[in-house]
N, C-alpha and C positions, 0 to 999 in steps of 0.2 A: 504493500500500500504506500509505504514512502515514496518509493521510486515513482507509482502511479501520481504520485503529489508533483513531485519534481517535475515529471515528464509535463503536469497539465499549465503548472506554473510559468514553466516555459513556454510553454506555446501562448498562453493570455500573454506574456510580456511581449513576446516578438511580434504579437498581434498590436498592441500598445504602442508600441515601437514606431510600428510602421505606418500607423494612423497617423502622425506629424508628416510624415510625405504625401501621404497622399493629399494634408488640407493645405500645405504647401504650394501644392499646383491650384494655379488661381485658373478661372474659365478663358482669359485668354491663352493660356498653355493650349486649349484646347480638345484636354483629355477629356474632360468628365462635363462639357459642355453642348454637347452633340446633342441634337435630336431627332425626334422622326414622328413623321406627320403624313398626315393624307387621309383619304377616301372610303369609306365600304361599303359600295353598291350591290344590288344583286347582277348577277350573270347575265340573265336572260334579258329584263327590263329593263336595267341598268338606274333604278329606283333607286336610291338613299337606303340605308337599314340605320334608323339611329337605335343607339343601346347596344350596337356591335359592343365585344371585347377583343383589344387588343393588347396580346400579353405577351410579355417574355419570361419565362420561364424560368431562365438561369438568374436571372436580376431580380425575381421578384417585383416586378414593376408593370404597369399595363393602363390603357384607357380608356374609355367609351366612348362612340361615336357621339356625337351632337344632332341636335335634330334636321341637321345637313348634311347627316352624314362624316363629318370630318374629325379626326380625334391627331391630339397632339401629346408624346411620352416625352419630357425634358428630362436634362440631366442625367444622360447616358454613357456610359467608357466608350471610347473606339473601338471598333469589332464586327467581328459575324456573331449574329446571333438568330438564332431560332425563332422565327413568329409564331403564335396561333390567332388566329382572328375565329370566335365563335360567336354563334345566335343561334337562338331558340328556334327549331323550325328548319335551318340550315343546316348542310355538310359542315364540320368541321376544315377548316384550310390552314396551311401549315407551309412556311418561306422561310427559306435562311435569306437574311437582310444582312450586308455589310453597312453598318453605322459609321457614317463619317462628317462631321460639321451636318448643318441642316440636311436631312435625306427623308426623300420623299416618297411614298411608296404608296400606291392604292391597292386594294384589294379587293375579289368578285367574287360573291359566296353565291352557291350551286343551294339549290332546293332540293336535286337528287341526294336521296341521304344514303344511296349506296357508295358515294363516292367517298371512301373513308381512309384519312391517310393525317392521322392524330399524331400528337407532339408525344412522347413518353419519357420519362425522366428514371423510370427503373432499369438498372442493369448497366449504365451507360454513365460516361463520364461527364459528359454534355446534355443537355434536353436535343434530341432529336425525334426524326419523323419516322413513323410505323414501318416506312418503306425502306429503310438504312438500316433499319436492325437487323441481324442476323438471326437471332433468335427468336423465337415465336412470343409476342406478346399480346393481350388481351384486353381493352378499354369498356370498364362501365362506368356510364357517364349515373350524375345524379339524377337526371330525369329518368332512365331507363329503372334504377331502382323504384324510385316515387309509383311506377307502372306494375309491378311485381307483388308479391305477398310476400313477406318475410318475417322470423321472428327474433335474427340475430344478423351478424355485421356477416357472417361466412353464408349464412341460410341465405342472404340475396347474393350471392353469388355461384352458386351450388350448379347451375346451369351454363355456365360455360364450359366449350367442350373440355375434357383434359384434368377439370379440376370438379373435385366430391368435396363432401363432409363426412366427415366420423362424429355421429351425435350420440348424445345420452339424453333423447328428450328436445321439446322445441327450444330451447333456453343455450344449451351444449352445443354448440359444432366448432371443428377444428377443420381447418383446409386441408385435402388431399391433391396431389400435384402430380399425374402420372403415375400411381398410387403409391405415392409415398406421400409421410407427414411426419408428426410429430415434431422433433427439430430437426429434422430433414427441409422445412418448410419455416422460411425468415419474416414474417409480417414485420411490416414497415408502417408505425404510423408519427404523422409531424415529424419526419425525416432520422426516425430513431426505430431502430429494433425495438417491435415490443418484448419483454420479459415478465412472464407469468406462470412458471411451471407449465410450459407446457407442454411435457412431456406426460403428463397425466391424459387420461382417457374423457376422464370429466369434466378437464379444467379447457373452458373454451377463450376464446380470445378478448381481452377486458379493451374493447372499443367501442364507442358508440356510432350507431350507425344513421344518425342524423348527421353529425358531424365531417362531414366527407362532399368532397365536390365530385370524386373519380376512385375510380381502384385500379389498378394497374397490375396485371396479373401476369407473371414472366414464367415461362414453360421450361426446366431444367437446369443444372446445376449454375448458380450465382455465387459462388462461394467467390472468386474475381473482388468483386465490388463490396460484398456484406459478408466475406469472412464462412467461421466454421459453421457450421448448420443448415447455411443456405444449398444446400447438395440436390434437393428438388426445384428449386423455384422460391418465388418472392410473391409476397399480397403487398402492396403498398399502398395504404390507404391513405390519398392523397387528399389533408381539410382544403376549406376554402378558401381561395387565393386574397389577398386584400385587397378590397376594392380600390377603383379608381381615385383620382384624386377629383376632393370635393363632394365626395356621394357617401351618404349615410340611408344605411338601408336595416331591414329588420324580414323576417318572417315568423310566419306562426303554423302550425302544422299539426294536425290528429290523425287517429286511424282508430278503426275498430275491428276487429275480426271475432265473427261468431262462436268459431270452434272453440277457441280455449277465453272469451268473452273478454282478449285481449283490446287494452285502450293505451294509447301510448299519444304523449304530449311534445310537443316541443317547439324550444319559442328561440329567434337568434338575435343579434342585433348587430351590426359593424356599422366601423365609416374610418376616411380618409380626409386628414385635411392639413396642405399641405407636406404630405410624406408621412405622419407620423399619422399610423394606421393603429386601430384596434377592435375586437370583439369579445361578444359573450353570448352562450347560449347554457341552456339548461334542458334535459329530457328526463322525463319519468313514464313510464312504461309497465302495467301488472297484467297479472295472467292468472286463472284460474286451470285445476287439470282440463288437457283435452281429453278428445274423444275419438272413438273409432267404430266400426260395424262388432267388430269382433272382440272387443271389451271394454266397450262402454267409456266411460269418463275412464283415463289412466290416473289412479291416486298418487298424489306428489307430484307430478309434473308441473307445478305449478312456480312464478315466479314473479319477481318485481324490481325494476331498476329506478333509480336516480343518480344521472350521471351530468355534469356540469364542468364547462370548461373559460377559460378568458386567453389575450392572446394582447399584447402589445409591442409595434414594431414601429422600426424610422428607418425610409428609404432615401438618402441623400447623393450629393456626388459622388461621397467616396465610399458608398456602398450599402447594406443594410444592414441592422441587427433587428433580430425577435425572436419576443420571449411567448413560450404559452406554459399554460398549466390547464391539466385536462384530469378529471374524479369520475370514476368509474365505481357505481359501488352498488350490488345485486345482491338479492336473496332467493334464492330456488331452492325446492326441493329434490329432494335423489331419490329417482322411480327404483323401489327392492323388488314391485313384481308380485308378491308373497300374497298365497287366499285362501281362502278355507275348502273344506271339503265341497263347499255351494260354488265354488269357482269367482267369488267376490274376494274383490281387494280386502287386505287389513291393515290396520295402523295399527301401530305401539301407542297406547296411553298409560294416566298416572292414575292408579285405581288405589286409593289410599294407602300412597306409601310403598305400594309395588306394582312392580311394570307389565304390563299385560297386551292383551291384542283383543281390535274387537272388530265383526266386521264395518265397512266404510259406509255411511249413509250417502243420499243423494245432496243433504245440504253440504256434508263436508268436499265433495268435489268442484262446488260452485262455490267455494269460499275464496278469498284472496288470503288468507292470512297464512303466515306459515307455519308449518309443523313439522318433528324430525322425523326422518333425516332429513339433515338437509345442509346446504353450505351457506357460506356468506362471504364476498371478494370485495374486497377497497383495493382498488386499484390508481394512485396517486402516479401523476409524469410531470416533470416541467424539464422544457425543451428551451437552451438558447444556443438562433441560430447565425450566424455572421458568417457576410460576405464583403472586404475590405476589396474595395478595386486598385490596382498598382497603374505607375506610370507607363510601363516598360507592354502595357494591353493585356499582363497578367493579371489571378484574381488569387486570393487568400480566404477559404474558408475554415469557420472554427465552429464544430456543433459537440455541445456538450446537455447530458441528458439525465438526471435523475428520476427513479421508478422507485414506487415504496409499493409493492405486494401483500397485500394480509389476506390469506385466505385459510379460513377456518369451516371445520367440520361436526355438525351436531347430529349424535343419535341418540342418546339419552334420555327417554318419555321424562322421567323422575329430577334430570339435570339436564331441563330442552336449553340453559341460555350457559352453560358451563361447554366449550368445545370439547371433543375428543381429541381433533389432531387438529394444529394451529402450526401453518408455515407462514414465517415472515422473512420475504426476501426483499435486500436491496441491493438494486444497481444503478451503476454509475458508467454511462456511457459517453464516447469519447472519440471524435470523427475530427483532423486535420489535414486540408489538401489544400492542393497547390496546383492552380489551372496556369498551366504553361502558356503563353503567346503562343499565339497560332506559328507554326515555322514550315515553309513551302506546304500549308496545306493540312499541313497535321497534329491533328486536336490533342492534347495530351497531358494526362492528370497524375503526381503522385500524391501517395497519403500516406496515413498510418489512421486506423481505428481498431477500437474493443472495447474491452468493457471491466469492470471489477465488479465480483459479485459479495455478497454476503448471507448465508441464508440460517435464519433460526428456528427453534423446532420447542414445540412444550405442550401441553393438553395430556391427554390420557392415552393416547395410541401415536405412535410414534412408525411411518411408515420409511421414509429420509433420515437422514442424518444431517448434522448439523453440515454447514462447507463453506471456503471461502475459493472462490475462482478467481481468477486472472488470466486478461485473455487480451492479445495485443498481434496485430496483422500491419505488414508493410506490402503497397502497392505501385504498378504502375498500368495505365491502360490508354490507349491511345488510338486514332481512327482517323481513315483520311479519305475524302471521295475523290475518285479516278471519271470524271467523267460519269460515267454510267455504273460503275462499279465502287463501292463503299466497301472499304477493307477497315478491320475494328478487332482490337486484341487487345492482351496484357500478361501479366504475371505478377503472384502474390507467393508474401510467405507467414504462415499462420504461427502461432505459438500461444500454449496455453495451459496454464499450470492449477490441478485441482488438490485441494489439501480438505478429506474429509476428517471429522470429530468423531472420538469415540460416545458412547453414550451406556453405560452402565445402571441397572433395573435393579431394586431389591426383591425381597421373597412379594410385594402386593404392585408390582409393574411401577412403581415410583421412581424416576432420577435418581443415584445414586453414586456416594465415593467408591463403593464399593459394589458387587454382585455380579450379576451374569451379564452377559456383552449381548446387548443387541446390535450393538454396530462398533465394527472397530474403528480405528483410525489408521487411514492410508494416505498415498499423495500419489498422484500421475500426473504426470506432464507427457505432454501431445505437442507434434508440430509434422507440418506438413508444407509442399508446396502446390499452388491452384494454378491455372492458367489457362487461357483459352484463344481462339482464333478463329474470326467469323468475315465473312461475305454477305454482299446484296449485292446484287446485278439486275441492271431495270432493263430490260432487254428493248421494252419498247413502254409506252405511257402506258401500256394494258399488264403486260407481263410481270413480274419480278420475281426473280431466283433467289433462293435464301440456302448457307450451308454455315454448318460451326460445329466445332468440336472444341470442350469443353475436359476439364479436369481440376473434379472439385474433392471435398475434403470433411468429414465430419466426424468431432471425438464425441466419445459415448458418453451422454447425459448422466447426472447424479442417480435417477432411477433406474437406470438399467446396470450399472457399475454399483449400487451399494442397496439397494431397493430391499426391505425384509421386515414386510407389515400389508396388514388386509387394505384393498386399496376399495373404498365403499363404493363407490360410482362403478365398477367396474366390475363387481362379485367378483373380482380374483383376491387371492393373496398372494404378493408376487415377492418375487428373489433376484438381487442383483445379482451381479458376476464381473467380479473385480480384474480377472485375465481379460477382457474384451480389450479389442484393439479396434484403431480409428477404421473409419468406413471411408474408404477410397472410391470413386465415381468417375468414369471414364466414359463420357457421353458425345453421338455424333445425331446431330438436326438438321434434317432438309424440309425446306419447300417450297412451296410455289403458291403467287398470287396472281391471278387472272380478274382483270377489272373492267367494265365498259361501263354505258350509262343505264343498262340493262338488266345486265347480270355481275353475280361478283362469286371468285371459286377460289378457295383457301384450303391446301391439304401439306399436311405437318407429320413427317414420320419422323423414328426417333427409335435408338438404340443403347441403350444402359445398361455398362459393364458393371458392378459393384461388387472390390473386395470387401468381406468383411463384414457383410450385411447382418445388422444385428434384429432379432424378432424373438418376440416370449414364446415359449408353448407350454402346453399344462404338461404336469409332474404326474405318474400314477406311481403307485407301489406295487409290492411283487405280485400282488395278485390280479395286476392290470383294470384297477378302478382306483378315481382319484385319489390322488396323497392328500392327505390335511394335516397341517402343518401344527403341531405340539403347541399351540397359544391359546387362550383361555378366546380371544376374542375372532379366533378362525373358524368356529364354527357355521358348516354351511357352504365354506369358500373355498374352490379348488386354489391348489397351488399352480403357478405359473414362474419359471425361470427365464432369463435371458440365456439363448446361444446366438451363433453369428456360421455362416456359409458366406459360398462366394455367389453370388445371382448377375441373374440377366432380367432384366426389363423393358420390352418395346412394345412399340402399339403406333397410335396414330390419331388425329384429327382432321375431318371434312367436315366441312362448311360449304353451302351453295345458296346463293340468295338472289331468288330471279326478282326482275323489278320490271316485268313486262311493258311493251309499249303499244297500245295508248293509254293503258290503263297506269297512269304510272303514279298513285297512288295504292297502287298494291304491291305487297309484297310477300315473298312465300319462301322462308328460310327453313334451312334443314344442316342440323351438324350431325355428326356420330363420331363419336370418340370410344378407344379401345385401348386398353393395357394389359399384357402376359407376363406375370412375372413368375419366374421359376429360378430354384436351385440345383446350384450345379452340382453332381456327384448322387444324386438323390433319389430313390426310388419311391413306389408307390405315390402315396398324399404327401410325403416329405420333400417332392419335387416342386409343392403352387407354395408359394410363398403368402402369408396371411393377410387380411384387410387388402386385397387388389379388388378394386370394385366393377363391377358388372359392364359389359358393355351397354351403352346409351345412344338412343333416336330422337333427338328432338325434331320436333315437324311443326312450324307455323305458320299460318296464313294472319296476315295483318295487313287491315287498310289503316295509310297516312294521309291525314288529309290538313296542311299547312290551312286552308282559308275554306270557310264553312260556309260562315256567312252570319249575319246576326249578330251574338255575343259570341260565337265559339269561334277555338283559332288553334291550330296544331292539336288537333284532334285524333284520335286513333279507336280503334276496333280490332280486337283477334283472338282467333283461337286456337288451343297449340294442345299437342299429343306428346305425351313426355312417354314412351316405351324404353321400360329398363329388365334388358334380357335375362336370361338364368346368368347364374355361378357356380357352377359346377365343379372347379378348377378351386377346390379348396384344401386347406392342411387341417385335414379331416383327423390326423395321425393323433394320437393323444387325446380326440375331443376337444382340442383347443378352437377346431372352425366349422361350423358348416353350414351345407349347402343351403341358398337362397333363390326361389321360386322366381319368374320372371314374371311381371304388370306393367299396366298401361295407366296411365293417369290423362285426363282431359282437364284443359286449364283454359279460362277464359278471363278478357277484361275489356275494360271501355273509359273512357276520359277526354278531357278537354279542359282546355286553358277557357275562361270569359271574361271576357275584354268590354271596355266601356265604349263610348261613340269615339272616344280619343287613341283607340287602338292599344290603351293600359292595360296592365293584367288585370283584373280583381282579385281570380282566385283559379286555383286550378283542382279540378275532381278527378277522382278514379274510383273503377267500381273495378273486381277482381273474384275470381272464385277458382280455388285448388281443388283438384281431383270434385269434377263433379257427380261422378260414376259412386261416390262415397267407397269407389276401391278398399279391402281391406288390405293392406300387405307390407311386408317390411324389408325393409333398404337392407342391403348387405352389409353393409358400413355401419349400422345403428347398433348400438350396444346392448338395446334394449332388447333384442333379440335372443339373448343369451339369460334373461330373466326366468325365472322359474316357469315351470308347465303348469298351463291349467288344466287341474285333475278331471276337471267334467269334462270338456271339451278336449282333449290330448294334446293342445295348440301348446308348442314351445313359444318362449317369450311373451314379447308385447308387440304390438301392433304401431305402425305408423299414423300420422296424424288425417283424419279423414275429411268427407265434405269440408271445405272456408271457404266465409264470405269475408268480402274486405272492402270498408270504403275508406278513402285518402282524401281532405281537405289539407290543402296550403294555400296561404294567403299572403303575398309578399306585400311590404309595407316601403314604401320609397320616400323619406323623412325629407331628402334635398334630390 
C-alpha cells in the first residue's frame, strides 16, 4: 500500500506540475483557442435539425444546434478528433475532424436508421467509429432500453447477440460474453471497473440503470486496455455526457410492470454554464414475488432499490476534471425453492422463540416488504476524472476511483436484522495515460492502471476469507488508418499480488486466537503478458472486413482459490483450490459488415483457445451420491470444488436487418448467436464445459415511423419471437449440470414521443408485454433451476418469469 501511495502521489504532482504550462499558453499561442462550428441539416430536405448534438468524445465537450441549425464548440487543443452528431429520430453520424484555428464543418443526418456506424470508446485508445474497430462491438442507445422490459442494468441487455445472463431471480443477473462470465467479464461504469464480488453467482452488478446514456458491449478478450479479468469482453456502461453549454435540463421517469407489480421512479436534473457542468439524479425501484404458469407467485423473489448519484465537472482550455459519486443500495430476497408435501412454497418464521416453516399465503407474495433470506448491497463509487491538454497536441489523463462494497446476508427467522455473512470490500482504483501526438498518422497511448483491494469478513458464516490485493498493468496501444485499411494493436504487462488471512473458529463457529482453520493464510502472485493485433478494411462504402487476434490473461479470483463455506444464492457449498493457475486466452475474430440503404448483414465468428480454464463441479462420495461437507450449516447443500482443463470455445453471431423499399419505415431484424465450449482431453459429459448457454433466434418485425402527425413523432410498433433452443451439451458428470428444454417466447410493444404545436417533446410512452404465450420455462443460465423439486408435480426447480405488462412515462423538462 505504501508504494500504491507513492506511485498515486506522483502522478497528482506531475499532473500539478504541468497544469502551469499549459495556463501559460495564452489563446494567441493558439493551442487551446481553436474552434469549430457549422451546420446540421437533414440529408434529404436539407431542413435545419435544431437540438442536434455535437460531441467529442475524447474532450468531453459538445453542443447543440440553435434553432438555425448552427452550433459553435470553443476552446478546443489542435487535433483530429472524432465527431458524433446525434438526434432523436436520426442515424447516428460519426467524422474524424482535424481542428485547427476556426474550422468549419457541416453535417447531414440520414432518417434511414439502418445506416449505423456509432462512435465507441470501449476497447480503444481513442473514441472511434464502429467501422475501424477490429473487434466486434455492440451499441445500446438509451432510447432503445426506454422500449424494452427490464428489471436490472444486465436484464436490458440480455438480447444482444453473443451476450446472456446468469440470474438468480429478476433482481440477479451477471453478463455472459461468448459464454463466459464471472470475472472473465470487466463492467465499466463512469470510466472505472466496477468491483463487487462478482465472482459470486448471486451477486449481480450494483449499477443503476437509469443512469446510462449507452452501453457499449465488446465481444472477447480486452485484457489490452482493462487489464486481468477482462478475458471475455467488457459492459461499459456509459452515464450521460454533460450537457451543452448554457442548457439546464431535468427528466422525470416511471414504469410499472404487472408481473412482479414492479414501480420504479426516477427523476434527473443537469446543466452547463459556462464549462463548469453538473448533475443529480435519484431512483427507487420495488418489486413484489413474481409469477409463472407452473408455480404460481415464486416466494422471495422479491426486491427494492434506492440508488442516487451527483457529478460535478469544469471543461476549460486546458482540459477537464470530474468528479461523480454514485449509491447503489438494494434489498432482495434469495429464492430457496423449499415446499411442503402440497407442492406450496414455505418461509422460515419466528414462532415464539423458535424457528419454524409455515406454508406461504397469497398476501405474503404481494407484499413488498422483506423477509429472510435475503441480502442487502451498498454499493458506494466516487470517480475523478482529468484530462490536462499539452502544448506539444498531446493529452495527460488521471482517473482515480474509490468503491466501498457492503454486502451482507440474512437467514435467521429468530435474528432477521443480525447478518450471517457480511463482506466488506474496498477498492481503490487507479488509471494514468499518456495520448501521444499524432506522429505520421499514428494514434498512440501509454499507461499504467489497477487497482488495490481490501476485503473484510465477520457475521456468522464465513464463506471468503479475509485478502488484501494488488494489482498494477503497464500498456501501450496504438492505430493508424491506411486509407481504407485501419491497423490497431498493442501490448501489456499485468502483475498482481494476493495475500489471503487466516481465520481461526472455536468449539461454537466464533472468530478465534485459537481452534480449527477455516481458512489459512496464503499469498500468490500472478503476472502475465496481453497483446493483440486487429484490422478493418472498408472494401467499399457497403463492405467492411474485420480480423484480430487477441491474447489475454486472467488470475483466479479469491472464491475459486480459497472459497470453503455454503454459498446461499447458489444451494452449493463450494471449495476453493489454492494450486489453480492463471487462465490464459488465445482468441482469433472475423467478420464482415455489408451495408446499403436497404439492408444491413453483420456475421462474427470467433475461436477461443483457453489454458487453464477454471469451473466448479459437485463433489460425490464413495458411494456416488453427493458429498456434504462436515459443517453444522451444510445441510441440504451439495458440495462443489474448483478444477481447471485446457478448453476451446467458438460459435458465432448473425444479424440481418432488411429495411425494404418503399416501405421504408419497416423493418425486420433477425440475429442468432451460438457458442460450443468443450474440454480438451475429456470424455463423456466431462467434454461440455458448464453454464454455455443455448443457442438463440431473435426475429423482429418493427414499424418506425419519425412523423405521424398530430402530437406523435418517432413512433414505433413490433413484434419479436425470442426462440431459445435445447442444451443438450451439458456436464451432466457429477450432477453438477443439466439439460434444459428449448421455448419460444412472443414479445411485443408500442410508443411515441408527443410533441406540442412547437415540435417540443412533452413526454414520451411505451407500452411492452414479455412472453405473451405466458410460456412456462427456464433459461439454462438461471440458477433457479437447480432449486428443489416439486414433490407433487416432479418439476425440478423454478420456473422463469411469465406473462408482463409494462408501461414507460418520461417526461423531459428543458429549464433554459
Amino acid at each position: 500500500m505504501h508504494y500504491l501511495r507513492v506511485f498515486i502521489l506522483g502522478l497528482m504532482g506531475a499532473l500539478l506540475l504541468l497544469q502551469p504550462a499549459a495556463y501559460a499558453i495564452t489563446p494567441e499561442d493558439g493551442t487551446f483557442s481553436n474552434v469549430l462550428t457549422g451546420k446540421v441539416t437533414d440529408k434529404v430536405t436539407h431542413t435545419v435539425i435544431p437540438g442536434a448534438t455535437v460531441y467529442l468524445p475524447d474532450l468531453h465537450v459538445g453542443a447543440a444546434a440553435d434553432a438555425q441549425g448552427n452550433y459553435t464548440i470553443k476552446n478546443l487543443p489542435k487535433g483530429k478528433y472524432i465527431v458524433e452528431v446525434h438526434s432523436m429520430g436520426y442515424a447516428a453520424y460519426t467524422e474524424t475532424v482535424n481542428v485547427n484555428g476556426t474550422t468549419t464543418k457541416d453535417f447531414e443526418l440520414t432518417e434511414t436508421l439502418i445506416e449505423k456506424n456509432e462512435v465507441v470508446i470501449t476497447g480503444a485508445n481513442l473514441a472511434t467509429s464502429v467501422k475501424k474497430t477490429p473487434t466486434p462491438i455492440s451499441i445500446i442507445r438509451r432510447d432503445v432500453l426506454d422500449q424494452s422490459i427490464s428489471t436490472n442494468i444486465i436484464d436490458a441487455i440480455a438480447k444482444v447477440p453473443g451476450v446472456s445472463q446468469l440470474s438468480t431471480g429478476p433482481a440477479i443477473s451477471k453478463p455472459f460474453i461468448r459464454g463466459l462470465g464471472y470475472n472473465r467479464v470487466v463492467v465499466v461504469s463512469d470510466g472505472t471497473r466496477q468491483e463487487g464480488q462478482q465472482w459470486g453467482d448471486e451477486h449481480g452488478i450494483e449499477v443503476d440503470d437509469y443512469n446510462v446514456s449507452k452501453i457499449e458491449i465488446l465481444k472477447g478478450p480486452a485484457s489490452l486496455v482493462y487489464g486481468s479479468d477482462a478475458l471475455a469482453g467488457v459492459v461499459n456502461i456509459v452515464p450521460p455526457a454533460p450537457l451543452p453549454q448554457g442548457k439546464i435540463k431535468g427528466n422525470v421517469e416511471a414504469n410499472y410492470q404487472t408481473n412482479n407489480g414492479l414501480m420504479a421512479y426516477h427523476a434527473d436534473i443537469a446543466g452547463n454554464n459556462n464549462g463548469f457542468s453538473w448533475g443529480a439524479y435519484i431512483t427507487q425501484k420495488q418489486a413484489h414475488d413474481y409469477k409463472n404458469k407452473y408455480d404460481g407467485y415464486v416466494f422471495n423473489s422479491r426486491f427494492n432499490n434506492t440508488n442516487y448519484g451527483a457529478n460535478i465537472g469544469i471543461n476549460k482550455q486546458w482540459g477537464f476534471s470530474r468528479l461523480s459519486f454514485t449509491s447503489f443500495n438494494q434489498h432482495l430476497g434469495l429464492v430457496e425453492g423449499e415446499r411442503n408435501e402440497e407442492g406450496r412454497f414455505i418461509k422460515p418464521i419466528n414462532d415464539n422463540g423458535n424457528a419454524e416453516e409455515v406454508p406461504v399465503t397469497d398476501s405474503d407474495n404481494k407484499s413488498y416488504s422483506m423477509t429472510v433470506p435475503k441480502q442487502q448491497i451498498n454499493h458506494q463509487k466516487l470517480v475523478w476524472d482529468n484530462s490536462l491538454y499539452l502544448h506539444n497536441g498531446g493529452r495527460i489523463g488521471l482517473t482515480l476511483g474509490y468503491q466501498w462494497n457492503n454486502r451482507r446476508e440474512f437467514g435467521d427467522p429468530l435474528h432477521p436484522d443480525e447478518p450471517e455473512l457480511w463482506l466488506k470490500l474496498q477498492t481503490f482504483n487507479y488509471a494514468a495515460k499518456y495520448y501521444l501526438p499524432e506522429m505520421n498518422g499514428w494514434q498512440t497511448t501509454v499507461g499504467v492502471n489497477g487497482m488495490q483491494q481490501k476485503n473484510e469478513i465477520s457475521g456468522e458464516e464465513f464463506l471468503i476469507p479475509a485478502y488484501n490485493l494488488f494489482d498494477i498493468g503497464a500498456f501501450a496501444v496504438t492505430s493508424k488508418t491506411f486509407n481504407k485499411l485501419t491497423l490497431s494493436g498493442g501490448v501489456r504487462f499485468d502483475s498482481r499480488s494476493l495475500r489471503s488471512k487466516s481465520l481461526l473458529l472455536d468449539a461454537d463457529g466464533k472468530p478465534a486466537a485459537s481452534g480449527e482453520a477455516k481458512f489459512d493464510a496464503f499469498s500468490r502472485n500472478f503476472s502475465n503478458v496481453s497483446g493483440s493485433v486487429g484490422l478493418s478494411y472498408e472494401v467499399s462504402d457497403r463492405v467492411v472486413l474485420k480480423l484480430n487476434a487477441a491474447r489475454g490473461f486472467r488470475a483466479p479470483n479469491i472464491s475459486e482459490l480459497a472459497a470453503n463455506g455454503v454459498h446461499e444464492g447458489t444451494i452449493k457449498y463450494e471449495y476453493g483450490n489454492q494450486e489453480l493457475k492463471p487462465e490464459v486466452s488465445t482468441q482469433i475474430d472475423g467478420g464482415v459488415e455489408f451495408n446499403t440503404q436497404h439492408v444491413s448483414l453483420t456475421a462474427n465468428v470467433f475461436y477461443n483457445h483457453i489454458n487453464n480454464f477454471i469451473f466448479s463441479r459437485k463433489l460425490v462420495n464413495a458411494a456416488g451420491t453427493d458429498s456434504i461437507p462436515a459443517d453444522d450449516n451444510a445441510e441440504g447443500f451439495a458440495a462443489f470444488k474448483y478444477q481447471q482443463a485446457n478448453a476451446n470455445l467458438y460459435g458465432g453471431e448473425l444479424m440481418l436487418d432488411i429495411h425494404p423499399h418503399p416501405i421504408d419505415w419497416l423493418h425486420f431484424e433477425n440475429t442468432l448467436s451460438y457458442v460450443r465450449g468443450t474440454a480438451l482431453n475429456a470424455t463423456d459429459s466431462t467434454k461440455n464445459l458448464p453454464s454455455i448457454p443455448a443457442a438463440r433466434w431473435l426475429s423482429e418485425l418493427k414499424g418506425k415511423f419519425k412523423k405521424v402527425g398530430g402530437p406523435l413523432r418517432n413512433a414505433y410498433v413490433g413484434v419479436q419471437m425470442d426462440m431459445n433452443f435445447a442444451q443438450n451439451d451439458v456436464f451432466s458428470a457429477y450432477q453438477t449440470e443439466t439439460p434444459t428444454g428449448s421455448y419460444t417466447l412472443l414479445n411485443a410493444g408500442l410508443g411515441s414521443e408527443f410533441v406540442n404545436k412547437h415540435n417540443k417533446t412533452l413526454f414520451s410512452l411505451h407500452f411492452a408485454v414479455n412472453n405473451i404465450g405466458d410460456v412456462a420455462y427456464q433459461n439454462h443460465l438461471s440458477r433457479l433451476k437447480y432449486a428443489p423439486v416439486n414433490e407433487v408435480t416432479g418439476r425440478n426447480g423454478v420456473f422463469n418469469v411469465g406473462r408482463n405488462f409494462s408501461v414507460k412515462l418520461a417526461i423531459p423538462i428543458d429549464f433554459k
